[in-house]
C-alpha positions as semicolon CSV with decimal commas, in nm:
position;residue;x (nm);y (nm);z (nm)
1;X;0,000;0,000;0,000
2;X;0,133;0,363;-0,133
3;X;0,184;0,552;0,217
4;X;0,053;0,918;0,194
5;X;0,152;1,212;0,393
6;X;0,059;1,329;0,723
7;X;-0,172;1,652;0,806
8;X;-0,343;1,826;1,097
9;X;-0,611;1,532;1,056
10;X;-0,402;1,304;1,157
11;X;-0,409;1,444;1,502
12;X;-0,689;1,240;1,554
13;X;-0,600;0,905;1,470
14;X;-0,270;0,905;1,737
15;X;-0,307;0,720;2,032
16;X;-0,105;0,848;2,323
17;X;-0,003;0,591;2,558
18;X;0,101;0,659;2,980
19;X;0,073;0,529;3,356
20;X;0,124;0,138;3,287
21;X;0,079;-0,014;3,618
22;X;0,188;-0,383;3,621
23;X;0,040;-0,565;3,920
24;X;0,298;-0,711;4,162
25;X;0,324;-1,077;4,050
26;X;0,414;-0,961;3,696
27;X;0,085;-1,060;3,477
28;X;-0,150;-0,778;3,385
29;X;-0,048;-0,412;3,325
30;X;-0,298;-0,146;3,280
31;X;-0,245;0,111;3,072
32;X;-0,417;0,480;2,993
33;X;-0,458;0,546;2,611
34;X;-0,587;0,898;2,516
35;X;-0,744;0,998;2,188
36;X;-0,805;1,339;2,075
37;X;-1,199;1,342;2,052
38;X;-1,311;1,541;1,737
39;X;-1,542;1,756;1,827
40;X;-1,409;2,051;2,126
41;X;-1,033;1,877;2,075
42;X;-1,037;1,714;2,433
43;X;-0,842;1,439;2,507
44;X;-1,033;1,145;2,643
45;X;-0,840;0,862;2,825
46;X;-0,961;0,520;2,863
47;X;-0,795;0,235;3,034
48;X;-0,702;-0,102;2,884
49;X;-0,550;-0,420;3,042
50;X;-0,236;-0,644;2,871
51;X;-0,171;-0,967;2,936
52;X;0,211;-1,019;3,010
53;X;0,281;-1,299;2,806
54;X;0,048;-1,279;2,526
55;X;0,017;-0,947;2,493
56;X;-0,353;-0,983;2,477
57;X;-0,554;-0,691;2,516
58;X;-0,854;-0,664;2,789
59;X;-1,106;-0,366;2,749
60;X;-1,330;-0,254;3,022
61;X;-1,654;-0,413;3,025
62;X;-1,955;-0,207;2,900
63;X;-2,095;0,052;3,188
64;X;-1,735;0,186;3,237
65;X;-1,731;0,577;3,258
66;X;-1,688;0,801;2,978
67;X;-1,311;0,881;3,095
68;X;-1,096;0,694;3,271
69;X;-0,743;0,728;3,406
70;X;-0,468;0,656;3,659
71;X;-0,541;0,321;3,722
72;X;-0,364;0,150;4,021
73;X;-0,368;-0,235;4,127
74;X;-0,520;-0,393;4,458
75;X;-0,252;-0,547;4,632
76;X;-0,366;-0,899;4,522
77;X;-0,362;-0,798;4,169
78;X;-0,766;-0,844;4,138
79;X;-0,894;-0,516;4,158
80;X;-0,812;-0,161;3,990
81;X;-0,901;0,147;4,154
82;X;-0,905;0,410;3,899
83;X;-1,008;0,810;3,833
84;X;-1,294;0,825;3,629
85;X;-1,589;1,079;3,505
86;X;-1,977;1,018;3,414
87;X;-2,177;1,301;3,348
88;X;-1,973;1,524;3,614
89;X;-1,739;1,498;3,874
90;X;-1,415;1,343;3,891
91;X;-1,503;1,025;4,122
92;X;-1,305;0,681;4,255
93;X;-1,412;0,364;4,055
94;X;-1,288;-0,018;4,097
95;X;-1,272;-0,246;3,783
96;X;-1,303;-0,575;3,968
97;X;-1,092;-0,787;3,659
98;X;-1,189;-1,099;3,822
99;X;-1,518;-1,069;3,744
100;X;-1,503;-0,779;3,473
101;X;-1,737;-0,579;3,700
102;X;-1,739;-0,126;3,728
103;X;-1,900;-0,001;3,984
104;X;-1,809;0,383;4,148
105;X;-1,709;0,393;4,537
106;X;-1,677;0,774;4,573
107;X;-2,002;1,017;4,599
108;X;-1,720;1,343;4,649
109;X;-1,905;1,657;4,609
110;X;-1,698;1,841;4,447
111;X;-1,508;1,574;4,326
112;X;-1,144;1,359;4,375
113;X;-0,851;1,539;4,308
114;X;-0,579;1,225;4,250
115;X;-0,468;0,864;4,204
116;X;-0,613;0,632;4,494
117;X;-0,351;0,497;4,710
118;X;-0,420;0,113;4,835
119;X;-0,335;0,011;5,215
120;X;-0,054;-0,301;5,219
121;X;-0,396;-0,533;5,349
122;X;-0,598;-0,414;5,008
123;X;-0,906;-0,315;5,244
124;X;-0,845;0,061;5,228
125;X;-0,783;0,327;4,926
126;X;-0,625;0,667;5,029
127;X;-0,715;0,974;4,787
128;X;-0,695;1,328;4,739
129;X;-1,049;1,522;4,791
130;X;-1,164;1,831;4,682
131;X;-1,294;2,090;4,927
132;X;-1,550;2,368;4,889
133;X;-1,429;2,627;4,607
134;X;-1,297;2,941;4,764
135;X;-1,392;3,214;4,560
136;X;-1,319;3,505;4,723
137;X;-1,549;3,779;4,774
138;X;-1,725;3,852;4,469
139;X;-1,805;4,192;4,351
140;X;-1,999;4,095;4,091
141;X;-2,028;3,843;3,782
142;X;-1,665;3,854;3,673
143;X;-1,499;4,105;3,969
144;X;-1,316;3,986;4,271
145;X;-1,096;4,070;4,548
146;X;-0,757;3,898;4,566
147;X;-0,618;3,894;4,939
148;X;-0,369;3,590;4,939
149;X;0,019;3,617;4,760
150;X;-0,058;3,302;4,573
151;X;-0,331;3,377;4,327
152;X;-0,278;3,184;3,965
153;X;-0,235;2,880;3,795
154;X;-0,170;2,821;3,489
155;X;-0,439;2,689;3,250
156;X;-0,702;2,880;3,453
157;X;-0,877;3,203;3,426
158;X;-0,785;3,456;3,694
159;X;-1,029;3,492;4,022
160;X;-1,175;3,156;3,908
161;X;-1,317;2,948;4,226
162;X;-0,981;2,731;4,283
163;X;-1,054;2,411;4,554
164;X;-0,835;2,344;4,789
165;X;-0,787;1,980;4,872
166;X;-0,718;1,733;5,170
167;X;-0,696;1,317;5,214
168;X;-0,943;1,058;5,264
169;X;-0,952;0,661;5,310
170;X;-1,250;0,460;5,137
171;X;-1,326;0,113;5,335
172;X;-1,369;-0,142;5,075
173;X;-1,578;-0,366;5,390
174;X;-1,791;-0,084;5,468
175;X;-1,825;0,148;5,173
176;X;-1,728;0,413;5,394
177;X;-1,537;0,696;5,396
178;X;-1,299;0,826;5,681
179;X;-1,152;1,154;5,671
180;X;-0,765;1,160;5,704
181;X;-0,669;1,571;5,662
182;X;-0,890;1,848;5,615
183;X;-0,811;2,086;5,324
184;X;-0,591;2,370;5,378
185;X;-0,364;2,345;5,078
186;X;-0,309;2,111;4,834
187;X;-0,274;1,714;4,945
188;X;-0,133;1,518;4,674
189;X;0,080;1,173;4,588
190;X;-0,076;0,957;4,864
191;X;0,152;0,630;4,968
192;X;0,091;0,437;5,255
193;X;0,358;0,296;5,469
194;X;0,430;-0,101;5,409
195;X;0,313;-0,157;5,813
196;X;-0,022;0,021;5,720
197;X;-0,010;0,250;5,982
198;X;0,086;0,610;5,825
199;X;0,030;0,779;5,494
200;X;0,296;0,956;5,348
201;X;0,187;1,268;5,073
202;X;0,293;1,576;4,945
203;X;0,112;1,917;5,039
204;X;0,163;2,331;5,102
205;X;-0,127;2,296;5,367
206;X;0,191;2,479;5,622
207;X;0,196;2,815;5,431
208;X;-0,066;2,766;5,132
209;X;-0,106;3,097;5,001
210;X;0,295;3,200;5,002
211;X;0,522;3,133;4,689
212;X;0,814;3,095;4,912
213;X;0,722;2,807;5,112
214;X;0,570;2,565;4,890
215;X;0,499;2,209;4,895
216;X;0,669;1,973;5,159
217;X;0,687;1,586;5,237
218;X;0,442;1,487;5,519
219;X;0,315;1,175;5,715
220;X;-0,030;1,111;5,883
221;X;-0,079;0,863;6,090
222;X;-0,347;0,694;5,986
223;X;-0,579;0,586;6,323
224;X;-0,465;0,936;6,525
225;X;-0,451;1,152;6,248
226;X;-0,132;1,279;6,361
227;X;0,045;1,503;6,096
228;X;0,466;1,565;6,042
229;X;0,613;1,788;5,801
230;X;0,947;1,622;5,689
231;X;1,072;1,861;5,498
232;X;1,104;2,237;5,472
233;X;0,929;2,339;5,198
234;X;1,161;2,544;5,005
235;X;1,317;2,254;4,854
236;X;1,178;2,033;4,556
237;X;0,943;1,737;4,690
238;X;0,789;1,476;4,424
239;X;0,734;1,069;4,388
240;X;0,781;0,975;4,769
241;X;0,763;0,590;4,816
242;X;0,860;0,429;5,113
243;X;1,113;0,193;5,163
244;X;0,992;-0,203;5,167
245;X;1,115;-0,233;5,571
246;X;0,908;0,123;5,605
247;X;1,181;0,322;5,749
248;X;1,234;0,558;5,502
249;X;1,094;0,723;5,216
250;X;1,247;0,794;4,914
251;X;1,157;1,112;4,689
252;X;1,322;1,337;4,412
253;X;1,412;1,642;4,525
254;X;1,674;1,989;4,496
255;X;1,783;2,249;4,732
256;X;1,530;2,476;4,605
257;X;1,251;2,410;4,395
258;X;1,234;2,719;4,211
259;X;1,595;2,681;4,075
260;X;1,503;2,417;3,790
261;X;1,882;2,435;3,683
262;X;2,016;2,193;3,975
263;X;2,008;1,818;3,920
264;X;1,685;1,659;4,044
265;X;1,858;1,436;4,282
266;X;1,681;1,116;4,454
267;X;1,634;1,210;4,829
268;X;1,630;0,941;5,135
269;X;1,459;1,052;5,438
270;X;1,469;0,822;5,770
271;X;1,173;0,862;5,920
272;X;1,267;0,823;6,297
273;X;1,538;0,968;6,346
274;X;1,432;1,222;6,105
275;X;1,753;1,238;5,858
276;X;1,737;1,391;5,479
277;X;2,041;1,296;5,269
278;X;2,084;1,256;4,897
279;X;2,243;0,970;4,743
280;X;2,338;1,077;4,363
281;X;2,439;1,362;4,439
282;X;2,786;1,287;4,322
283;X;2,660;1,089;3,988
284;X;2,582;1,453;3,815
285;X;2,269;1,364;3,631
286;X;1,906;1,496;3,705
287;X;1,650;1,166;3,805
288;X;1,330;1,164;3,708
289;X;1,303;1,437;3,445
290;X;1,241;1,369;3,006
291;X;1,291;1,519;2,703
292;X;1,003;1,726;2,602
293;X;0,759;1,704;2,299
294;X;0,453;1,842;2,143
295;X;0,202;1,605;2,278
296;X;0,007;1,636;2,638
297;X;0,212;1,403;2,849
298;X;0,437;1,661;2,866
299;X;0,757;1,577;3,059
300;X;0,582;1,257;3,212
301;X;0,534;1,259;3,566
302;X;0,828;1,173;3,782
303;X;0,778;0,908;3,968
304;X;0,981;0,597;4,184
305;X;0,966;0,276;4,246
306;X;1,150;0,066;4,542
307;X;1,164;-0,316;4,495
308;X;1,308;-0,459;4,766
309;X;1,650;-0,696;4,594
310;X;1,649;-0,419;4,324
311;X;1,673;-0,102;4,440
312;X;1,456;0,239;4,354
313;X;1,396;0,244;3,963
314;X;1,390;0,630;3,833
315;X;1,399;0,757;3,472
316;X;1,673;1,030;3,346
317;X;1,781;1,220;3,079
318;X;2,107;1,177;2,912
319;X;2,202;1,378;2,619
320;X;1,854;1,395;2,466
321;X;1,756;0,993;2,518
322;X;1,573;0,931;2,843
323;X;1,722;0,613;3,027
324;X;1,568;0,411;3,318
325;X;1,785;0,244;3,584
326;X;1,820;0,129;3,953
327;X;1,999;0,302;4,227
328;X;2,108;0,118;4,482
329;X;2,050;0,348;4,835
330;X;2,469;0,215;4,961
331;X;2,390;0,452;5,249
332;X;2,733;0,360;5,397
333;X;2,899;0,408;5,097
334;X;3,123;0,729;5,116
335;X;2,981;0,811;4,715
336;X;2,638;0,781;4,832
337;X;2,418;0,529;4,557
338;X;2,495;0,345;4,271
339;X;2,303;0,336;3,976
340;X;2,300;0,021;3,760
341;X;2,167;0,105;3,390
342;X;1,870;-0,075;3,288
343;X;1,744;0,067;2,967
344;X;1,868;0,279;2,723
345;X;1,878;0,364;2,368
346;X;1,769;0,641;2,107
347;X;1,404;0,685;2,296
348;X;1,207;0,883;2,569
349;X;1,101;0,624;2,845
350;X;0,826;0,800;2,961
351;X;0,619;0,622;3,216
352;X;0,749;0,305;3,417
353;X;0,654;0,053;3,676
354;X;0,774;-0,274;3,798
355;X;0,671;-0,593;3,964
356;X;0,817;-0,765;4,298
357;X;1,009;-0,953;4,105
358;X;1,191;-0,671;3,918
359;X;0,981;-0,694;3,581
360;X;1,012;-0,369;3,448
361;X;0,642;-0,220;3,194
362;X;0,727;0,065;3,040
363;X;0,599;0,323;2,789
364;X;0,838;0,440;2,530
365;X;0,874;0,669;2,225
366;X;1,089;0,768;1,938
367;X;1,111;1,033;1,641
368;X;0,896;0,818;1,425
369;X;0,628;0,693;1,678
370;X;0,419;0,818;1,906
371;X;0,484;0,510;2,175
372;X;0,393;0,192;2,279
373;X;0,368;-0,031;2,599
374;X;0,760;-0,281;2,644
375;X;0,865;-0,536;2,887
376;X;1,164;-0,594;3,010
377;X;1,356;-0,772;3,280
378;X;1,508;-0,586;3,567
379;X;1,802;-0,572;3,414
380;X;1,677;-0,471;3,059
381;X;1,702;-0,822;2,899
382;X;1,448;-0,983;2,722
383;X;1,243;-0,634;2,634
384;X;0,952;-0,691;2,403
385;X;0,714;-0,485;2,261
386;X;0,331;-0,630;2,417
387;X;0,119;-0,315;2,201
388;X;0,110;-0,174;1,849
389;X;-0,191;0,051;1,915
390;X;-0,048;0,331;1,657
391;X;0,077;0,033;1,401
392;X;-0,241;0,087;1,190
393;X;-0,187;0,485;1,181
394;X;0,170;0,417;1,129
395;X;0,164;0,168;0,835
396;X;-0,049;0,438;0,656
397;X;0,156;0,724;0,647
398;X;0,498;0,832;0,540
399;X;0,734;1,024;0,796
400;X;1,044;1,157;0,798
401;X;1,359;1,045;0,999
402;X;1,578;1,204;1,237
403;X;1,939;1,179;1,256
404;X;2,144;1,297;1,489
405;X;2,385;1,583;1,419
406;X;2,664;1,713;1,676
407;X;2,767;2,025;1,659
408;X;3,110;2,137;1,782
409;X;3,028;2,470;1,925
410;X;3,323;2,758;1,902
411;X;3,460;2,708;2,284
412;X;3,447;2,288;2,179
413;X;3,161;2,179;2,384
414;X;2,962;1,942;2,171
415;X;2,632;2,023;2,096
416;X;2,335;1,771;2,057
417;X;2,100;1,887;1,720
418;X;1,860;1,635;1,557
419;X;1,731;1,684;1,188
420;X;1,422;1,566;1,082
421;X;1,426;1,534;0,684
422;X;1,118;1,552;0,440
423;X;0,983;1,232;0,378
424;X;0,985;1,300;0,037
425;X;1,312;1,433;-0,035
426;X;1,301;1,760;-0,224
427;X;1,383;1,821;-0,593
428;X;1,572;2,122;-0,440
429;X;1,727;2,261;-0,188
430;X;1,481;2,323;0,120
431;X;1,364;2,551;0,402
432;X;1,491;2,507;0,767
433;X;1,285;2,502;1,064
434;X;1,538;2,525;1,393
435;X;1,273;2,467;1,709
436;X;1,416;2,647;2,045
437;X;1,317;2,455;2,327
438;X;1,168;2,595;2,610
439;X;1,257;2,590;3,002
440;X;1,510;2,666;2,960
441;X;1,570;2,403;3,117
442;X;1,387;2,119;2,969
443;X;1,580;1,933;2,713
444;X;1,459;1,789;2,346
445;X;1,560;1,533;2,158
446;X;1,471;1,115;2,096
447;X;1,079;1,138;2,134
448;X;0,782;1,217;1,868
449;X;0,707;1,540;1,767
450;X;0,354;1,556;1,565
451;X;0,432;1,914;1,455
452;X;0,773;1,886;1,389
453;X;0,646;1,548;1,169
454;X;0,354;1,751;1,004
455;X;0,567;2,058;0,910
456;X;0,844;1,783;0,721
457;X;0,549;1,669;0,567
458;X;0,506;1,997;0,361
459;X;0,822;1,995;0,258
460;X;1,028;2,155;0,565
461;X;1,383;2,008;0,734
462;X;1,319;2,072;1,080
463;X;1,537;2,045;1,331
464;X;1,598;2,050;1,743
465;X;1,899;2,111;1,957
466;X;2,012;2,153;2,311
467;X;2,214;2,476;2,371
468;X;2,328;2,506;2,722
469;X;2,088;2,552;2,963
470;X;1,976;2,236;2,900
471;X;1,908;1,941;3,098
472;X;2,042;1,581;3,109
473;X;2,422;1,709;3,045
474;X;2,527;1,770;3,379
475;X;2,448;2,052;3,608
476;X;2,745;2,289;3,499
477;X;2,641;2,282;3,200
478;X;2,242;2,311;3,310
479;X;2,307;2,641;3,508
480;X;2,609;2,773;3,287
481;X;2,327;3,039;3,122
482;X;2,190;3,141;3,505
483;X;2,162;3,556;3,507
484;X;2,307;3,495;3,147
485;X;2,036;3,431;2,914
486;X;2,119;3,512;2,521
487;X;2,483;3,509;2,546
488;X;2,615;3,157;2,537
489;X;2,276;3,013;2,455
490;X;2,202;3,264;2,149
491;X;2,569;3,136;2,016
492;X;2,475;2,778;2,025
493;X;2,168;2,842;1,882
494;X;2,308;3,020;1,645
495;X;2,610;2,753;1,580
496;X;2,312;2,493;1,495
497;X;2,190;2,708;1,235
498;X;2,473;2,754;1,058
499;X;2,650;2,452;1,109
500;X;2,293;2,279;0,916
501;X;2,260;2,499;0,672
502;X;2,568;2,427;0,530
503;X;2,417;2,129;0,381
504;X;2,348;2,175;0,001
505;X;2,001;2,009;0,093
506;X;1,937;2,332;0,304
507;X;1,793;2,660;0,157
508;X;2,034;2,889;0,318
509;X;1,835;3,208;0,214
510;X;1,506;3,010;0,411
511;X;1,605;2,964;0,725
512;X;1,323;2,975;1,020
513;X;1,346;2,967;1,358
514;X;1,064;2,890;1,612
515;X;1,034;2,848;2,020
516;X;0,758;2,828;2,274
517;X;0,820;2,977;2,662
518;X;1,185;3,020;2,628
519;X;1,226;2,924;2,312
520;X;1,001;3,223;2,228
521;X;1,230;3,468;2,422
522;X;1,567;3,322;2,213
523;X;1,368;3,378;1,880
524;X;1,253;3,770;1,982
525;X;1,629;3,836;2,133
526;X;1,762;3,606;1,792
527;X;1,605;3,818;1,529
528;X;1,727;4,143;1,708
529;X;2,056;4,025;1,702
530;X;2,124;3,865;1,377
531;X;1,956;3,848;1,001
532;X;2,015;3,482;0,911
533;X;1,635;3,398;1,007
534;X;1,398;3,491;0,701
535;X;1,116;3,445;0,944
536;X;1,030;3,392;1,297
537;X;0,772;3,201;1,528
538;X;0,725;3,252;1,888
539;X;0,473;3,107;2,090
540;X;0,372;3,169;2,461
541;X;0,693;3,410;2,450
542;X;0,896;3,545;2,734
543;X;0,943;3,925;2,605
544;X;0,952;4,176;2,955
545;X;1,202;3,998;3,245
546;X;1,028;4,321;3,458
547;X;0,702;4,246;3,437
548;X;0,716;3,871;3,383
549;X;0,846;3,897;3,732
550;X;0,497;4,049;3,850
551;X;0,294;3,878;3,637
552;X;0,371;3,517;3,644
553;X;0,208;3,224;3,834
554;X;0,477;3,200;4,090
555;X;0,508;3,496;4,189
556;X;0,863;3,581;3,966
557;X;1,028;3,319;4,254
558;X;1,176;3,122;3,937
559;X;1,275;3,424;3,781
560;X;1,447;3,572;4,035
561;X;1,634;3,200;4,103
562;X;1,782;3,215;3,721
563;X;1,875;3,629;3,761
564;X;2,030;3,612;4,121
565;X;1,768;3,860;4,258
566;X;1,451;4,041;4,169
567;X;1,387;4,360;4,001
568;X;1,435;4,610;4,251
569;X;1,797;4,527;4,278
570;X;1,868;4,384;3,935
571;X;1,683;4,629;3,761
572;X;2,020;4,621;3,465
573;X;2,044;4,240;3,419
574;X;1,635;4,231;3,355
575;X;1,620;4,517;3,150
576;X;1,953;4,380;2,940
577;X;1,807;4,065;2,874
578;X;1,453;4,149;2,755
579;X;1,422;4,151;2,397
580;X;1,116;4,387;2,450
581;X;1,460;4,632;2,506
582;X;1,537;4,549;2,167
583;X;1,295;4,526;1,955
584;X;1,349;4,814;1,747
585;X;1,626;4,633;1,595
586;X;1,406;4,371;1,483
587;X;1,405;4,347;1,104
588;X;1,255;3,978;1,055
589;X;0,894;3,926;1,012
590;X;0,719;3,783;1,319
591;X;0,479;3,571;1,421
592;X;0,318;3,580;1,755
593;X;0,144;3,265;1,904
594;X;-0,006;3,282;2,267
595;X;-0,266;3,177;2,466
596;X;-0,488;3,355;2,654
597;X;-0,496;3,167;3,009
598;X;-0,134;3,120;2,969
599;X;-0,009;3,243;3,302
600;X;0,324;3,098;3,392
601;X;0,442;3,323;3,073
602;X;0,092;3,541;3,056
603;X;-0,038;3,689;2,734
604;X;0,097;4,043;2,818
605;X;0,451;3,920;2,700
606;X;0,301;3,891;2,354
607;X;0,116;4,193;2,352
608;X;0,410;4,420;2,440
609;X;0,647;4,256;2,175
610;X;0,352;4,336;1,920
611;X;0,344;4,671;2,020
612;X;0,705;4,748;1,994
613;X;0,707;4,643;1,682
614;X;0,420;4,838;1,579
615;X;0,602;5,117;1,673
616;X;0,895;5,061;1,495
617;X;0,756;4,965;1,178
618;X;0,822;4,563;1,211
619;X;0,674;4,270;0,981
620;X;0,436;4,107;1,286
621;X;0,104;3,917;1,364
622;X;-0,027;3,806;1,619
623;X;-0,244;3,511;1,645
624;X;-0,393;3,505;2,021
625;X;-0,607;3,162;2,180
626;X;-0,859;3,124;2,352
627;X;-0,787;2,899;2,670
């Protein structure tokens, strides 16, 4: 069969695949699959069982909710409590496989606000909750008084009604529901202790509406309701899971969450004596994070697991390919952990989980597909591929491939590009797209890219790199563009252009360069700096440092982490690298993308760069989106 080429369409056929959840003897996984549903373009996830050694597929029986998600396995491997809608509120539900039965065991009012958490005995499920909206005091339809520091989130319209949330435990015997923390912040990433006693989970309940004090570890104790903060707040907190003997829990963590420069570094914290040390700190590599893409799984969430034999399993990036491995907590060993490598190769491991006995179910991707569920043992032998869910889509259309260019920058650090050719190859020589990723922090590289696939489709190279400032190279490299932004960066950048257009396949004369976030600031500072772009895309752009600052969901805390202060005393180093401050110079024509409810990098970024170049007579549009 001829193959054809891929458009927007397509969109709809993909099938995006996260969470697999294998059940502790090894046999079923469950999987979330979502599909973009044509009309309103929302995604809708629905969950699907695989047999381990077959690779048979098990759908939910009929009666299952309209979305479901985040499915997570009864201790005995019968049962899966999952998150699911019907005709309202997010609510827990239990698949009972044995009998291919759905029925819902929440009634929430205003709904559950995470995964379910099951107790080591299988007769309990902890969750998240959501509390009565706060909405402020309301001065009319759409006005509102804002009181507290912390006021946004991104994705959400300003002065909208924002629940806060706390923990509860569902009986399975009684149907009942017991409530473990009242809501004060946000209570997330339930995981009970192996004993059964305490609940470990994340939350900002201790200083909710401050940006500088954010989320921290805590425990409850589950028949006093006793609560202890473990940590302080300031530093990163995510994926806690306890040790098997219950002792300790381990989590990824940093110094300081708002510096996303520093290595994400596994964290173990003894419980009693209360102890926090790190144990890669001294391996140089950031756990737990990917490379981005296009699609809504985003980085992936970070997450751990601890097998007792094994060690904790924890995904990282390493020079745009996202690994998976074990490290072994050697807490009397002088260098901390060890990590053993488990599975690598030119792919994204997004999502992972393994069995008791080390069987590792995972979700990966590459340039050419979207992803698809593996297995493999602990030790990365014997991986198989148990789904083709996007074969059909696949064996229909044409795409282009990536190769892998490095780029010797002028100082000699090596510079990771990839360049995605044409599927067809072009009777000429052809335009280049160079994408800027955004962060700056958050690296690209070995994972599908619809867009970047669709645009080779009509006839573009298009291409991704990782200047410094990027992730998954080390953290002197990471933080080497900290107070520094479009001076080593821009030159790498800038290096990857040239160094691909040197190709006779490449149209030096059409050369484009695009960025969202911070990839939208280094094409606005770019194209004021140089003329090798003949035109220029910037989505969700960082224009103003100043009023970014003020603006932003965070309160400008991030900002001020990657400057070295805030604007009152750094008023120079925001002002210098703002390419609002030099937009004058701007000769390239300019496209604006940004949407409106955008509000770690709001909308007003946008508007100001349009203005300036209003003013000064520049080639721009501005294309602005709803939501």
């Amino acid at each position: 069969m001829k193959k054809r080429l891929i458009d927007a369409s397509d969109l709809l056929s993909v099938r995006w695949l996260s969470d697999p959840q294998i059940t502790k003897d090894g046999s079923l996984i469950c999987v979330t699959e979502c599909r973009i549903c044509p009309d309103g373009g929302l995604e809708i996830p629905l969950l699907f069982l695989v047999d381990s050694d077959t690779g048979a597929v098990i759908s939910p029986p009929n009666g299952h909710p309209e979305r479901m998600w985040a499915g997570r396995w009864s201790p005995d491997g019968q049962s899966l409590a999952f998150l699911g809608v019907r005709n309202g509120d997010v609510q827990l539900w239990l698949w009972e496989v044995s009998r291919n039965e759905i029925e819902q065991l929440t009634e929430e009012p205003h709904g559950v606000a995470g995964p379910g958490a099951w107790s080591p005995d299988g007769q309990s499920l902890a969750y998240p909750f959501r509390g009565e909206t706060n909405s402020g005091r309301q001065l009319g339809d759409d006005a509102y008084t804002i009181t507290q520091e912390v006021y946004k989130t991104d994705g959400v319209r300003t002065g909208a009604p924002i629940a806060k949330t706390g923990m509860k435990v569902f009986s399975m015997p009684s149907k009942e529901t017991i409530l473990l923390t009242t809501p004060l912040g946000q209570d997330s990433a339930c995981s009970w202790s192996p004993d059964g006693t305490s609940v470990a989970f994340i939350s900002d309940r201790a200083n909710p509406e401050a940006y500088s004090s954010g989320p921290a570890l805590w425990v409850v104790e589950v028949e006093s309701r006793s609560l202890h903060q473990l940590t302080d707040g300031h530093g990163l907190v995510q994926a806690p899971v306890w040790s098997p003997d219950g002792r300790k829990i381990a989590f990824i963590g940093n110094a300081n969450r708002h510096n996303t420069s520093l290595n994400h570094e596994i964290k173990l914290l003894e419980v009693s004596p209360r102890i926090e040390s790190s144990i890669t700190d001294r391996l140089d590599i950031s756990f737990g994070l990917c490379v981005q893409s296009d699609d809504s799984r985003g980085y992936g969430d970070a997450s751990l697991g601890w097998k007792e034999g094994f060690g904790i399993l924890s995904r990282y990036p390493e020079r745009g390919t996202v690994h998976l491995g074990w490290v072994e907590p050697l807490e009397r060993n002088p260098a901390g952990g060890v990590l053993h490598e488990a599975l690598k190769g030119d792919r994204s491991i997004l999502s992972f989980s393994a069995s008791d006995s080390g069987v590792i179910a995972f979700v990966a991707s590459d340039p050419t597909n979207p992803g698809e569920l593996f297995l493999a043992n602990s030790d990365g032998n014997n991986e198989r591929q148990l789904t083709d869910r996007n074969g059909a889509w696949l064996s229909e259309v044409q795409l282009g491939e990536v190769s892998l260019v490095s780029v010797r920058a002028t100082d000699s650090i090596l510079l990771d590009a990839w360049l995605l050719a044409p599927p067809v190859k072009p009777a000429t020589a052809a335009p280049l797209i160079l994408s800027v990723h955004g962060g700056p922090h958050w690296p690209a590289g070995w994972r599908f890219s619809f867009e970047n696939q669709r645009l080779s489709a009509l006839g573009y190279y298009v291409a991704v790199s990782n200047p410094r400032g990027s992730q998954g190279y080390g953290e002197e490299f990471s933080s080497s563009i900290n107070g520094a932004w479009g001076q080593d960066d821009f030159e790498d950048v800038k290096h990857v252009a040239e160094q691909l257009s040197a190709s006779p396949a490449i149209d030096v004369s059409k050369l484009v360069l695009m960025g969202a976030s911070y990839g939208g600031f280094m094409v606005c500072w770019a194209i004021a700096f140089t003329s090798m772009f003949r035109a220029a895309v910037a989505e969700n752009a960082v224009i103003d440092l100043v009023s970014l600052a003020g603006t932003t969901s965070d309160g400008g805390f991030s900002m001020a982490e990657e400057i070295g202060g805030w604007p009152e005393s750094h008023a120079d180093i925001y002002r210098d690298m703002s390419p609002l401050t030099y937009a004058h110079l701007v000769q390239t024509p300019l496209l604006l993308i940004h949407g409106e409810l955008d509000q770690n990098c709001p909308i007003e970024q946008s508007e100001q760069m349009y203005a300036a170049l209003r003013r000064s007579g520049g080639e721009v549009s501005f294309v602005r989106i709803p939501g």
